[in-house]
C-alpha positions in Angstrom: -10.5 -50.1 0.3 -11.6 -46.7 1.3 -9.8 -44.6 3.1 -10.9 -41.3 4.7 -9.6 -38.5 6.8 -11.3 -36.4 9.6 -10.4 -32.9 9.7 -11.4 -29.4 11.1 -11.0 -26.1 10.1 -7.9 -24.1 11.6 -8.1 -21.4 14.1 -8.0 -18.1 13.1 -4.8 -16.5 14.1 -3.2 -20.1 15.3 0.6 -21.0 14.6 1.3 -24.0 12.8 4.3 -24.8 15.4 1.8 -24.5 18.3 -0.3 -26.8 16.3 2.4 -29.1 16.0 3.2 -29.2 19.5 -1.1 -29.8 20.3 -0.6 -32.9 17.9 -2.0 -31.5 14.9 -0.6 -31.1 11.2 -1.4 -28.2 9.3 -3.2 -28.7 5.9 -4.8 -27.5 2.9 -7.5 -28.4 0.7 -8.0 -26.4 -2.8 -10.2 -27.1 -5.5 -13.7 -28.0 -3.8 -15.0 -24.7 -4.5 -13.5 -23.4 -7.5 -10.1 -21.7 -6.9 -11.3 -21.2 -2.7 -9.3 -23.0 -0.8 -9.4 -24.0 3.3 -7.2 -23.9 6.1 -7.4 -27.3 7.7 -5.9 -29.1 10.5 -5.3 -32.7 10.7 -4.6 -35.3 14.0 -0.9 -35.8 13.7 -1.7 -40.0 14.5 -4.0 -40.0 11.4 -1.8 -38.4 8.9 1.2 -41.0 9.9 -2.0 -43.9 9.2 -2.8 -42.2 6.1 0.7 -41.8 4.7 1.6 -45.6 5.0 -2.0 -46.7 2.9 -1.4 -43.5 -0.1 0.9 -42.4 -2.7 0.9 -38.8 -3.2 -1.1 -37.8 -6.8 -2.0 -40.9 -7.3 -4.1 -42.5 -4.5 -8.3 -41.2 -3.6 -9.0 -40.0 -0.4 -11.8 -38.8 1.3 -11.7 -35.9 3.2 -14.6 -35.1 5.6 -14.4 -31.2 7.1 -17.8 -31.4 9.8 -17.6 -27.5 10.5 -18.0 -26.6 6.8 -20.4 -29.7 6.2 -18.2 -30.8 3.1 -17.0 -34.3 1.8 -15.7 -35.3 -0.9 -12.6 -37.0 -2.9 -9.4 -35.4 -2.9 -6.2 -37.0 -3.9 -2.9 -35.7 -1.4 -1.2 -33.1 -3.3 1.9 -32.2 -1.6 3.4 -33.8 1.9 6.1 -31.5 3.5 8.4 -33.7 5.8 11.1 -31.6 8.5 14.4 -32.1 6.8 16.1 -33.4 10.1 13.5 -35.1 11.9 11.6 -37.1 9.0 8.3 -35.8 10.2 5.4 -34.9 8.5 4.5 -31.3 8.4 2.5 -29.8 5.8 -0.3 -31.7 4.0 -1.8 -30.3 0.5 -5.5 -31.3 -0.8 -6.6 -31.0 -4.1 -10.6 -32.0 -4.6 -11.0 -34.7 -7.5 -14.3 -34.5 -9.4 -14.9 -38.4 -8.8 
């Protein structure tokens, strides 16, 4: 089963609470161009799909970013939760070679 994960580039200059509040999570992807990495936002509804299918370091997912024309496998490196309400949000990337 594949599983894959739309994403965008974040805003210049954007706060990740305001982001939180628009129903988007923060994220990171490092590793897909050497040591670069990206500033990416993902829809709040997909990363709460996605964390019931994966297990962090372990499971292969693909990550599509449309503004930078990149895709590719990346394995979830790192999910930040809010210590009170159980939430998601932080996400970490890291690009797999496979």
């Amino acid at each position: 089963m594949a599983i894959a994960v739309e994403s965008q580039k974040r805003p210049e200059g954007s706060k990740p609470k305001a982001l939180r509040r628009s129903g988007l999570i923060p994220a990171n992807l490092y590793g897909h161009n050497g040591s670069e990495s990206i500033s990416l936002v993902v829809d709040a509804k997909s990363v709460e799909r996605l964390l019931k299918q994966v297990a962090p370091n372990k499971t292969v997912v693909t990550l599509n970013i449309p503004e930078i024309e990149w895709s590719g496998s990346t394995v979830i490196r790192e999910v930040q939760v809010h210590p009170a309400k159980g939430i998601p949000y932080h996400l970490s990337f890291f690009a797999t070679k496979a």
